[in-house]
MARVODREN-965092 format. One record per residue (C-alpha): residue in three letters; x, y, z. Coordinates in Angstrom, 3 decimals, always signed. Layout:
! residues N
+-----+----------+----------+----------+
! res !        u !        v !        w !
+-----+----------+----------+----------+
! ALA !        X !        Y !        Z !
...
+-----+----------+----------+----------+
***
This chain:
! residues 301
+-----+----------+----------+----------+
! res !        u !        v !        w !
+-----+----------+----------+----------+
! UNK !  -34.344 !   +0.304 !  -46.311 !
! UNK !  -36.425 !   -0.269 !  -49.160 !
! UNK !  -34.073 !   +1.686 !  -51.616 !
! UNK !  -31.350 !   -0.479 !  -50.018 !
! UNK !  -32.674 !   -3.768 !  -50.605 !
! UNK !  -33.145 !   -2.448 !  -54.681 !
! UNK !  -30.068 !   -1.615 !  -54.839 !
! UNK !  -28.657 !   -5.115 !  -53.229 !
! UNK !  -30.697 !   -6.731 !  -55.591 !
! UNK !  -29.470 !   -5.387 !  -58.623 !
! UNK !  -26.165 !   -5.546 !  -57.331 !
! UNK !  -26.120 !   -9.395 !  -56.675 !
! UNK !  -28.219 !   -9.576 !  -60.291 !
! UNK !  -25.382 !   -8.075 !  -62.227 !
! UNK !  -22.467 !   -9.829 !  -60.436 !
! UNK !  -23.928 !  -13.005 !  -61.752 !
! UNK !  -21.228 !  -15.291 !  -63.854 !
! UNK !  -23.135 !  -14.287 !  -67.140 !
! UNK !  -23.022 !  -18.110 !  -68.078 !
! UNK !  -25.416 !  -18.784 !  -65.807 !
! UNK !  -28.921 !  -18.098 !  -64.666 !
! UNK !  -30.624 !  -16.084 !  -61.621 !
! UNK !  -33.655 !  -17.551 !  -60.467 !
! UNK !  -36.101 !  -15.534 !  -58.503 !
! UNK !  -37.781 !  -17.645 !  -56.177 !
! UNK !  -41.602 !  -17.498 !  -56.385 !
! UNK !  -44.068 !  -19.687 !  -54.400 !
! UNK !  -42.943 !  -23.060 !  -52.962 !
! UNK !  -40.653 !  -24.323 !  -55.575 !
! UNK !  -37.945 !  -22.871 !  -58.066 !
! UNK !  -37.019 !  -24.050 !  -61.255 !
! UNK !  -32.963 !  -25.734 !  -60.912 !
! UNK !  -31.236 !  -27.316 !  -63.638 !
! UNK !  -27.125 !  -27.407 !  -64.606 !
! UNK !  -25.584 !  -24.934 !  -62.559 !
! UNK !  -26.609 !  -21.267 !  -61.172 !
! UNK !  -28.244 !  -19.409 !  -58.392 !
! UNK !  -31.291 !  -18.463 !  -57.007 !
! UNK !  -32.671 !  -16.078 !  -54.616 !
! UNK !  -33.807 !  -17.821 !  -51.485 !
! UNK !  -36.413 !  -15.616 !  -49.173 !
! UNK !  -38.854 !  -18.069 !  -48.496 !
! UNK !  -37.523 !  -18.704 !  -44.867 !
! UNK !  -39.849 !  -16.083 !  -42.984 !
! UNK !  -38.610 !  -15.544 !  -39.668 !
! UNK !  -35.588 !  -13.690 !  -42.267 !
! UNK !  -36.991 !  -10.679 !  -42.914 !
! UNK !  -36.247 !   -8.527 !  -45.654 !
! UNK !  -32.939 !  -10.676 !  -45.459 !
! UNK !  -32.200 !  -12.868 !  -48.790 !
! UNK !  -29.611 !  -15.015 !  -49.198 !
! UNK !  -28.404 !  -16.164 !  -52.862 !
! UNK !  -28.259 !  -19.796 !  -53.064 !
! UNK !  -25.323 !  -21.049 !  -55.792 !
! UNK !  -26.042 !  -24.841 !  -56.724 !
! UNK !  -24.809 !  -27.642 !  -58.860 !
! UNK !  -26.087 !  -30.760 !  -60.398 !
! UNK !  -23.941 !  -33.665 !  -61.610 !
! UNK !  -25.252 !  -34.497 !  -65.189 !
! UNK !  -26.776 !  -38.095 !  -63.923 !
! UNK !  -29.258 !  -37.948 !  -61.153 !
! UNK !  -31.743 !  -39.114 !  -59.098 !
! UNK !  -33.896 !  -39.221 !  -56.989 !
! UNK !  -31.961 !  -40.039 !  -53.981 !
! UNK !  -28.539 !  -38.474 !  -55.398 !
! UNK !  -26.765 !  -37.313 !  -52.027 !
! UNK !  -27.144 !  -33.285 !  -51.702 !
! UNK !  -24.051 !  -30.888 !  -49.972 !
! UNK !  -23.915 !  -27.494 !  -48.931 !
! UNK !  -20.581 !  -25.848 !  -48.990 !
! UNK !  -20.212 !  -23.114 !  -46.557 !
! UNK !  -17.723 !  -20.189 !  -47.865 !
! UNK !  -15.471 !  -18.572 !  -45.742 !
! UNK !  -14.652 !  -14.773 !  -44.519 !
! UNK !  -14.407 !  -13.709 !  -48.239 !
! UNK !  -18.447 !  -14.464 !  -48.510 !
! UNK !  -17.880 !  -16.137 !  -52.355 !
! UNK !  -20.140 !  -18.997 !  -52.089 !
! UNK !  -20.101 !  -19.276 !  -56.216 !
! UNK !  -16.026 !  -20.236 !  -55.652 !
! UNK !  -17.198 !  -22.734 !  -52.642 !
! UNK !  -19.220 !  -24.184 !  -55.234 !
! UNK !  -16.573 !  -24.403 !  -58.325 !
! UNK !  -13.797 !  -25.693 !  -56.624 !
! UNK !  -15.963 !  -29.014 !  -55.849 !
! UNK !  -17.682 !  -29.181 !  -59.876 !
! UNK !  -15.907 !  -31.657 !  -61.179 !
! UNK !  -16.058 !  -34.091 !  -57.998 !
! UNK !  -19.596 !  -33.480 !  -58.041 !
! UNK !  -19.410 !  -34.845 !  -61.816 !
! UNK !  -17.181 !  -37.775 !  -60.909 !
! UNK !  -18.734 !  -38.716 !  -57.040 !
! UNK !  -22.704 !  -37.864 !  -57.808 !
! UNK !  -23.640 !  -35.772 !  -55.261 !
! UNK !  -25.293 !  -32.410 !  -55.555 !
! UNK !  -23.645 !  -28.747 !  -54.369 !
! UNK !  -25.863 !  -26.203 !  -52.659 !
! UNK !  -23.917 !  -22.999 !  -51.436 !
! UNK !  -25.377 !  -20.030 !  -49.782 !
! UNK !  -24.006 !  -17.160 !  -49.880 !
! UNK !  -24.527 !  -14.977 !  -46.471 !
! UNK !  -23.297 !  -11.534 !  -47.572 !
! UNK !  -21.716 !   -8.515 !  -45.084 !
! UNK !  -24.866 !   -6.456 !  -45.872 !
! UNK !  -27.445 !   -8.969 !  -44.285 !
! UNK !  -25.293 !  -10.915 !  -42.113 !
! UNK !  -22.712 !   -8.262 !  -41.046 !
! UNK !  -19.280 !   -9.321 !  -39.453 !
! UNK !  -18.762 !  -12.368 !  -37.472 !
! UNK !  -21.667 !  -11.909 !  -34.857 !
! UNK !  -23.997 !  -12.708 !  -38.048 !
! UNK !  -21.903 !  -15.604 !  -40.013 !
! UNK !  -19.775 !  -16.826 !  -38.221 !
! UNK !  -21.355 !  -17.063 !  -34.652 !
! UNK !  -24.759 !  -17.595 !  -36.385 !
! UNK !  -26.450 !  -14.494 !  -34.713 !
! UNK !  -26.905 !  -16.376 !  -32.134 !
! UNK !  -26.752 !  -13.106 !  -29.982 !
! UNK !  -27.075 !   -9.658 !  -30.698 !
! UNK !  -23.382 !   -9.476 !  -29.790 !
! UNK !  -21.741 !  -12.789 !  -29.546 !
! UNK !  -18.579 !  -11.513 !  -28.022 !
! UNK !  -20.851 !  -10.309 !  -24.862 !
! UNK !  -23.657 !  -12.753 !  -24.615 !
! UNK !  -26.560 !  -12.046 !  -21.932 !
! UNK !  -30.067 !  -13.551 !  -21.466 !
! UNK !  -31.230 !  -10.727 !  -22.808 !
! UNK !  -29.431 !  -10.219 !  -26.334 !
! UNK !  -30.187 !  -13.667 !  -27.074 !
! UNK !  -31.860 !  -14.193 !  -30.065 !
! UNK !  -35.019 !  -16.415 !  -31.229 !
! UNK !  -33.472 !  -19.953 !  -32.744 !
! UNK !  -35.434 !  -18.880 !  -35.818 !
! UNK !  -33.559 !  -16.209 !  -36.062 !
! UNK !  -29.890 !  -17.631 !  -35.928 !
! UNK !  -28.495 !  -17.539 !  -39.506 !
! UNK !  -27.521 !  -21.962 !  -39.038 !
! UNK !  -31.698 !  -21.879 !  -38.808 !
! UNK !  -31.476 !  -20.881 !  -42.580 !
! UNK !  -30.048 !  -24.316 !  -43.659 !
! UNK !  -32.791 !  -27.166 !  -42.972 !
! UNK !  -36.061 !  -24.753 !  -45.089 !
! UNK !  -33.456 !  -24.161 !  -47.411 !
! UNK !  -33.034 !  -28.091 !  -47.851 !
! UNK !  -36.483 !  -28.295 !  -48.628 !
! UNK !  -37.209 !  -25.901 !  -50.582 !
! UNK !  -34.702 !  -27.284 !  -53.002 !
! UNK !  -34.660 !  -31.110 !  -52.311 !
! UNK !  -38.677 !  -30.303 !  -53.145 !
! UNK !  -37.760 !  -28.238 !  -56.335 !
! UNK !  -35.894 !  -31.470 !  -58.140 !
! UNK !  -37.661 !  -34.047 !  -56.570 !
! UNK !  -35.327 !  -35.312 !  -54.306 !
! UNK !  -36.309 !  -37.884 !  -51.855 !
! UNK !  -33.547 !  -37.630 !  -49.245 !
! UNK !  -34.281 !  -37.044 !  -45.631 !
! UNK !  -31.280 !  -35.901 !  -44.783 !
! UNK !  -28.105 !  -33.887 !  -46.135 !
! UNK !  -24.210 !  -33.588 !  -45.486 !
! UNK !  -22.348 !  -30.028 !  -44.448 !
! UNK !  -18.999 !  -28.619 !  -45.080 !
! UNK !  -17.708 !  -25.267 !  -44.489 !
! UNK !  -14.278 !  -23.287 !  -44.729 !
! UNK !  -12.584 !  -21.326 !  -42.088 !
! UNK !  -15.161 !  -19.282 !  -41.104 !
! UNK !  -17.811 !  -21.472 !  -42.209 !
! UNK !  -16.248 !  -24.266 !  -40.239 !
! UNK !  -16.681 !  -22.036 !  -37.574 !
! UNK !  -20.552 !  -21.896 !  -38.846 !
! UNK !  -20.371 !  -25.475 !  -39.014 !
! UNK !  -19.491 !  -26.836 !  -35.785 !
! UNK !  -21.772 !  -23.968 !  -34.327 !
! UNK !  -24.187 !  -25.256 !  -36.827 !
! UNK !  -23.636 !  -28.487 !  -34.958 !
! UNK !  -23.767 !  -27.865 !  -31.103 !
! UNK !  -26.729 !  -25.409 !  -31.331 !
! UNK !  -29.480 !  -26.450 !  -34.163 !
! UNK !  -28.590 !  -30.435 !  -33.708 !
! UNK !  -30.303 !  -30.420 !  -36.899 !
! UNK !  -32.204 !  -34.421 !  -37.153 !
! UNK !  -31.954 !  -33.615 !  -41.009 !
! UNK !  -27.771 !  -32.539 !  -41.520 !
! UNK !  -26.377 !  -36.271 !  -41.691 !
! UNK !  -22.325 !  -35.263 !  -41.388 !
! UNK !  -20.689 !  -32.350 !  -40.948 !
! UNK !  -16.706 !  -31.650 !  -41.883 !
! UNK !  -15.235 !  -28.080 !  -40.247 !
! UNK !  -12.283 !  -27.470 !  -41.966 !
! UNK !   -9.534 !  -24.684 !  -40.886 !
! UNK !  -11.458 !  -23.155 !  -38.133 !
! UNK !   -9.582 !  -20.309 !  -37.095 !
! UNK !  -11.171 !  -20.995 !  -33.790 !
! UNK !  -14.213 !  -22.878 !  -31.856 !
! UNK !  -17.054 !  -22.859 !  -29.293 !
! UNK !  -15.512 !  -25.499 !  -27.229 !
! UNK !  -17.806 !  -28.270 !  -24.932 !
! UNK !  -16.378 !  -26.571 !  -21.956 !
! UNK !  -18.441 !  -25.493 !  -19.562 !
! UNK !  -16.578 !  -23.231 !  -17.427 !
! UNK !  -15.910 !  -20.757 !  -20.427 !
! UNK !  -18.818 !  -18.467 !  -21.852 !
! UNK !  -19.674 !  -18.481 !  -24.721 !
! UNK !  -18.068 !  -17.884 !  -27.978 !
! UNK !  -15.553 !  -19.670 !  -26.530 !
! UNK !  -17.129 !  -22.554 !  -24.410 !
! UNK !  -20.705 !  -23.348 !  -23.512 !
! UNK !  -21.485 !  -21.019 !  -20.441 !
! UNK !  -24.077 !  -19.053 !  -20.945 !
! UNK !  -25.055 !  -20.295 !  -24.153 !
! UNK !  -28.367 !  -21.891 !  -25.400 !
! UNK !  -27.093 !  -25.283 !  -25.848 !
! UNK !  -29.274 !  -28.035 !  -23.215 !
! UNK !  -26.098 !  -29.723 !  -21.486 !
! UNK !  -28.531 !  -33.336 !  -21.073 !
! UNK !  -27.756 !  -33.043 !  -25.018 !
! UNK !  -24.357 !  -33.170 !  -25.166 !
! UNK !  -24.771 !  -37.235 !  -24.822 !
! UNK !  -26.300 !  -36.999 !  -28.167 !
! UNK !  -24.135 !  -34.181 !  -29.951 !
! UNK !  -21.083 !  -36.314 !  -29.198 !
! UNK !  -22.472 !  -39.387 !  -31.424 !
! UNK !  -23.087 !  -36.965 !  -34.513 !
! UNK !  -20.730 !  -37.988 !  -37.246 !
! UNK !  -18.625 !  -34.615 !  -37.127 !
! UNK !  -14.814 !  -34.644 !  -38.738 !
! UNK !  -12.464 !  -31.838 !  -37.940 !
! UNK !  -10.103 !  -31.194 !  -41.116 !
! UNK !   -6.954 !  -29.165 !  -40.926 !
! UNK !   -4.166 !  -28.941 !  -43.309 !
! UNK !   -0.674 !  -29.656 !  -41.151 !
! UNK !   +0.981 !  -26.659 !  -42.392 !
! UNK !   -2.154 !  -24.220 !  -40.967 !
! UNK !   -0.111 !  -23.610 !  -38.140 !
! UNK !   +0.875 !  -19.705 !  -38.700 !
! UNK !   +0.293 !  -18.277 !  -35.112 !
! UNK !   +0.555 !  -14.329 !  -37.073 !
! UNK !   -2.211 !  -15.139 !  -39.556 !
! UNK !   -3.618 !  -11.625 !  -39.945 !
! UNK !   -7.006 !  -13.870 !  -40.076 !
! UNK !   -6.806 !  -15.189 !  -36.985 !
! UNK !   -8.410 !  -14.484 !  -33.483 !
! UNK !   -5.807 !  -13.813 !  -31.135 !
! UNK !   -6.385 !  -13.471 !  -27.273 !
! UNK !   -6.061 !  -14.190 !  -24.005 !
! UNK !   -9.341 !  -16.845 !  -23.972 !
! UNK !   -9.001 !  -17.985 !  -27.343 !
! UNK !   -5.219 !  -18.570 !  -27.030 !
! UNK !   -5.988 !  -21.427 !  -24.621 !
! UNK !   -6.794 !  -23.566 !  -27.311 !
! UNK !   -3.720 !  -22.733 !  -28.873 !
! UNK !   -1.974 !  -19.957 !  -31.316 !
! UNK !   -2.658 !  -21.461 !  -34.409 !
! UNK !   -5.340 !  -23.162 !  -36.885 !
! UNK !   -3.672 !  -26.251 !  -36.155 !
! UNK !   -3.407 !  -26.682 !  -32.339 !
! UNK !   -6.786 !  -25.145 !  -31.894 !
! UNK !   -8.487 !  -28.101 !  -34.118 !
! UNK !   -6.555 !  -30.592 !  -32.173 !
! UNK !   -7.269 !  -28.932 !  -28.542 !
! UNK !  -11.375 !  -28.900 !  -29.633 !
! UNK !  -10.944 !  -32.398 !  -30.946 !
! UNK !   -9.549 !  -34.216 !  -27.998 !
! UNK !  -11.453 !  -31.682 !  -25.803 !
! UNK !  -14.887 !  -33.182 !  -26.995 !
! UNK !  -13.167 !  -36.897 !  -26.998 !
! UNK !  -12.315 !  -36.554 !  -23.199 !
! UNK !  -15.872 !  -34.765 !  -21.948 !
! UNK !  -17.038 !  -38.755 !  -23.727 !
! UNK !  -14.882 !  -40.541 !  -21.459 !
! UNK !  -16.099 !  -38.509 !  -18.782 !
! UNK !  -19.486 !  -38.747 !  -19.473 !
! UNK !  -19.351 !  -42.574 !  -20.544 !
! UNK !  -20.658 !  -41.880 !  -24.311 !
! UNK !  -20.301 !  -42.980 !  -27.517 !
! UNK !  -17.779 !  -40.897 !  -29.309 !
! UNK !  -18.086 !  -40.030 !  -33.215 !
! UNK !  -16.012 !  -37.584 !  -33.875 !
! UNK !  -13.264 !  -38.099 !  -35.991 !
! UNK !  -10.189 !  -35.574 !  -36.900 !
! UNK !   -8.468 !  -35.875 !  -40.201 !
! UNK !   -5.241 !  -34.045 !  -41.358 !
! UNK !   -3.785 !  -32.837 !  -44.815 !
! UNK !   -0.334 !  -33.259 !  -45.757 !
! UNK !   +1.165 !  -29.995 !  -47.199 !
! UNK !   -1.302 !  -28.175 !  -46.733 !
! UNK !   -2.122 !  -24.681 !  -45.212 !
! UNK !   -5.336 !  -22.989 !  -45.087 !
! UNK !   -5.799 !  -23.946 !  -48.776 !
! UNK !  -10.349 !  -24.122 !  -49.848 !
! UNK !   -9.341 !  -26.460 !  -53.169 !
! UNK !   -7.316 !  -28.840 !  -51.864 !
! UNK !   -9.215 !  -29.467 !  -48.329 !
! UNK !  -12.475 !  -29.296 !  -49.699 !
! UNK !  -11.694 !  -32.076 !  -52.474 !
! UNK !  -10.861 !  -34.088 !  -49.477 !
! UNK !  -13.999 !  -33.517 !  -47.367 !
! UNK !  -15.756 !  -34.991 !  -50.217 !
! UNK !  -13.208 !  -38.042 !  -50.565 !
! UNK !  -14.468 !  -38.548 !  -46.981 !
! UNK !  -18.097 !  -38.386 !  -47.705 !
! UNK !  -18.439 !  -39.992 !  -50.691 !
+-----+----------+----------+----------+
***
């Protein structure tokens, strides 16, 4: 394992852009300026696990200058999560922080997208499920302030966006750490979702998950936004979950966002809740990063 993690590391050293700079993190803070990447293994409860953090910040800030992280999708490039939004950071002011959770320390869906939650998140039991410190969603908030610390910044709390399957991270992000720091979250092209159902276990619904039901009350009145482009409706998407379970909330990107949607907007009615959800569309769009990410931001800022 040792010999592994070498290797890893020179591997993610070399396949830096050369234009920028690798920071190793030592102690409590790291040294961030322009735009680059940094090791992050501070978290402890991770292991020999590190995750490398790509970040950008807007020529003019401050203080209190609004900080994102941009969760990548299936293709694990966080440094492209973080390019396509550059230039909005630039023009908007806020500040880009994108881990990158790699197939070597976070293998296959069990450990991104389901958030290693459980050991197998396909075939949850009491048994297999893991410590919350453990999930890979518990690597956000220490990574928060580790940086906001690093350059000063004063802000309690932070916005999330993530991809496909880091909208899936996202909305899991949501439901199961209720993070009191993450401000608003926008999933965008989630090729499917943990549903507030509670007659379907888990991945799909809530049975047999972790998540305290007397919560719900309070997940509903997070600001969350579901973002889909209208033409993310190809049911043969050789990236998308197809099944007997999963099909119920519809064969495509595009029915599945609306079916979690009005799914969580009903269980408010029923429970007699404030409702802040809100679901937002694209025009001409498919499951497109640029395009849908440039609008989460147009929504947060």
């Amino acid at each position: 394992m040792k010999k592994l993690s070498i290797l890893i590391f020179f591997s993610i050293l070399f396949s830096c852009d050369k234009n920028e700079e690798l920071v190793i993190q030592s102690g409590n803070n790291i040294n961030i300026s322009g735009t680059g990447s940094f090791i992050f293994s501070q978290y402890p409860l991770t292991g020999n696990k590190t995750v490398e953090v790509f970040y950008h910040l807007p020529p003019q800030i401050s203080n209190s200058t609004p900080i994102l992280f941009v969760i990548h999708g299936a293709d694990r490039n966080a440094s492209q999560s973080r390019d396509v939004l550059i230039n909005e950071a630039n023009q908007k002011g806020f500040i880009i922080i994108s881990p990158e959770f790699n197939s070597v320390y976070f293998p296959g869906g069990d450990a991104f997208n389901l958030a290693n939650i459980f050991v197998d998140g396909d075939n949850p039991t009491p048994q297999t499920l893991n410590n919350k410190e453990n999930w890979t969603t518990s690597i956000i908030d220490p990574l928060f302030d580790l940086f906001s610390s690093s350059i000063g910044n004063t802000n309690l709390n932070y916005d999330l966006i993530g991809f496909s399957a880091g909208g899936q991270f996202a909305h899991r992000f949501l439901i199961f750490n209720q993070s009191q720091k993450c401000n608003r979250i926008i999933a965008i092209s989630s090729g499917w979702y943990t549903t507030l159902d509670e007659s379907i276990s888990f991945p799909y619904g809530v049975k047999d998950s972790p998540l305290d039901i007397s919560s719900v009350t309070n997940l509903l009145s997070k600001e969350l936004t579901i973002l889909i482009g209208e033409n993310d409706n190809d049911p043969n998407d050789s990236g998308l979950r197809r099944n007997s379970i999963v099909d119920q909330q519809g064969v495509n990107r595009f029915t599945r966002a609306n079916y979690f949607y009005n799914l969580a907007e009903n269980k408010s009615i029923e429970i007699g809740c404030s409702f802040n959800w809100s679901f937002a569309t694209l025009p001409n769009v498919g499951h497109q990063l640029s395009p849908l990410a440039v609008y989460a931001t147009e929504i947060l800022y």
